[in-house]
VOZA-626523 format. One record per residue (C-alpha): residue in one letter; x, y negated, z negated. Coordinates in steps of 0.5 Angstrom, whole numbers, m for minus. Layout:
! VOZA-626523
+------+-------+-------+-------+
: type :  east : north :    up :
+------+-------+-------+-------+
:    a :     X :     Y :     Z :
...
+------+-------+-------+-------+
This chain:
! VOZA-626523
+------+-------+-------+-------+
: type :  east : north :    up :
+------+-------+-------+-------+
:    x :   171 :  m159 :  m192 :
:    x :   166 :  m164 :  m194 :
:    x :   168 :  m171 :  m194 :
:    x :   168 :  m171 :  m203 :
:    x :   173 :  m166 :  m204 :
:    x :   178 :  m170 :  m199 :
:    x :   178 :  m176 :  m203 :
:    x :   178 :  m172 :  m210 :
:    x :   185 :  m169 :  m207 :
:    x :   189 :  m174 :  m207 :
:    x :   190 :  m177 :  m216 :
:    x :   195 :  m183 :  m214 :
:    x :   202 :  m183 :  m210 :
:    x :   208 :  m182 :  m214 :
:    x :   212 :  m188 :  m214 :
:    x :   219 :  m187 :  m217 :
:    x :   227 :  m187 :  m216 :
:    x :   227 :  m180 :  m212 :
:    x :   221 :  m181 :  m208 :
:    x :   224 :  m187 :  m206 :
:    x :   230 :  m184 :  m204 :
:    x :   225 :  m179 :  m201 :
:    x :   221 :  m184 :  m196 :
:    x :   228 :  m187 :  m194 :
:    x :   232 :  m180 :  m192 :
:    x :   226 :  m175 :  m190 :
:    x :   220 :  m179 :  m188 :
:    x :   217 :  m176 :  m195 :
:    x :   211 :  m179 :  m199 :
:    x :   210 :  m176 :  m205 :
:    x :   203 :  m175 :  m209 :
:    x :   200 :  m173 :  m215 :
:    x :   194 :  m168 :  m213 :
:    x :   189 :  m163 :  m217 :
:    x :   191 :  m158 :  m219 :
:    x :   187 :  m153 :  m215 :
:    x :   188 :  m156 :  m209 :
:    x :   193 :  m152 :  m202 :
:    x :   197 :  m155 :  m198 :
:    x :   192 :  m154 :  m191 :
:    x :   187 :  m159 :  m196 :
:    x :   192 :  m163 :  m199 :
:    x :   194 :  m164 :  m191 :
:    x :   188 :  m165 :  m188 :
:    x :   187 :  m170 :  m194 :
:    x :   193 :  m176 :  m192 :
:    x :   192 :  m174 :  m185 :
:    x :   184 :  m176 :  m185 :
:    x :   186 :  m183 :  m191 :
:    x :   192 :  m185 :  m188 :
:    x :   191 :  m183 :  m180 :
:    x :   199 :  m180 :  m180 :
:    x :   200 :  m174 :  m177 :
:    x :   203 :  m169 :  m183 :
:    x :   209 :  m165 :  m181 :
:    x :   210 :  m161 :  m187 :
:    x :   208 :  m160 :  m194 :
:    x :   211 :  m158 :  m200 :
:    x :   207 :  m157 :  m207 :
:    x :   211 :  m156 :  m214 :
:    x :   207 :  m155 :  m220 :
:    x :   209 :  m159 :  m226 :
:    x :   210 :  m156 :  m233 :
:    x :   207 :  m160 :  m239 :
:    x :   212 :  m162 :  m244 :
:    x :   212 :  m160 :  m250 :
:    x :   211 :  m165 :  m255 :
:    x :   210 :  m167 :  m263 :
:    x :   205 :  m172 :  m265 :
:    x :   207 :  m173 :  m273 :
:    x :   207 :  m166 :  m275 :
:    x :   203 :  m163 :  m271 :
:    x :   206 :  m160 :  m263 :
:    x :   202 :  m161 :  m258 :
:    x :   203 :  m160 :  m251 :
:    x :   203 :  m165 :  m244 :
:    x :   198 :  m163 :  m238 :
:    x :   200 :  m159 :  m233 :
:    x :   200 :  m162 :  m226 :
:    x :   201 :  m161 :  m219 :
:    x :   206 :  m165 :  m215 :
:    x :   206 :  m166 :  m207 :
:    x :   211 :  m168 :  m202 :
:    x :   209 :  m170 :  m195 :
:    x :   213 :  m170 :  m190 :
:    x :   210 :  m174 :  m185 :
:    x :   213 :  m175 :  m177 :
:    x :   217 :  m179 :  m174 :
:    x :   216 :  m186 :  m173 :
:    x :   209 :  m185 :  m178 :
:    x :   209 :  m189 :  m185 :
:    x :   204 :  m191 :  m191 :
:    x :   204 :  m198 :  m194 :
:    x :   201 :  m197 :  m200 :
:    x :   202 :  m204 :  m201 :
:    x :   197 :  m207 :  m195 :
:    x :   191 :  m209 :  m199 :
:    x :   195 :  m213 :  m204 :
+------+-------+-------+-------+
């Protein structure tokens, strides 16, 4: 896989009150990705960013809600959620550069 794709793979890290639990309780960190990407790309992806030894990944596929905008219904983005579960005594501070 060329140097390009591992960069568009990883969209944001996902920062909320079950990710934290998630980071605390099993070692898990938790992305948002493209919605085409697999988990050997999206392992390979966090392994080469971070330089951390993934142990697992597990992918959810987030349905888009269902919206109304005035009278008009539209409809969220579908997107793609993945957990990281990293090996022991690894860790990503995404606060180092701040």
């Amino acid at each position: 896989m060329n140097e390009e794709r591992i960069h568009q793979i990883l969209l944001r890290p996902l920062v909320s009150e079950k990710s934290t639990s998630a980071a605390d309780t099993s070692n898990q960190v938790v992305f948002e990705v493209l919605r085409d990407a697999n988990k050997k790309e999206i392992r390979l992806a966090v392994e080469r960013l971070f330089d951390v030894t993934v142990k697992s990944v597990q992918i959810i596929n987030v349905r888009g809600k269902v919206k109304r905008f005035g009278r008009t219904p539209g409809q969220r983005p579908t997107w793609k959620k993945a957990y990281v579960r990293l090996a022991d005594g690894e860790d990503i501070n995404f606060m180092e550069g701040i």
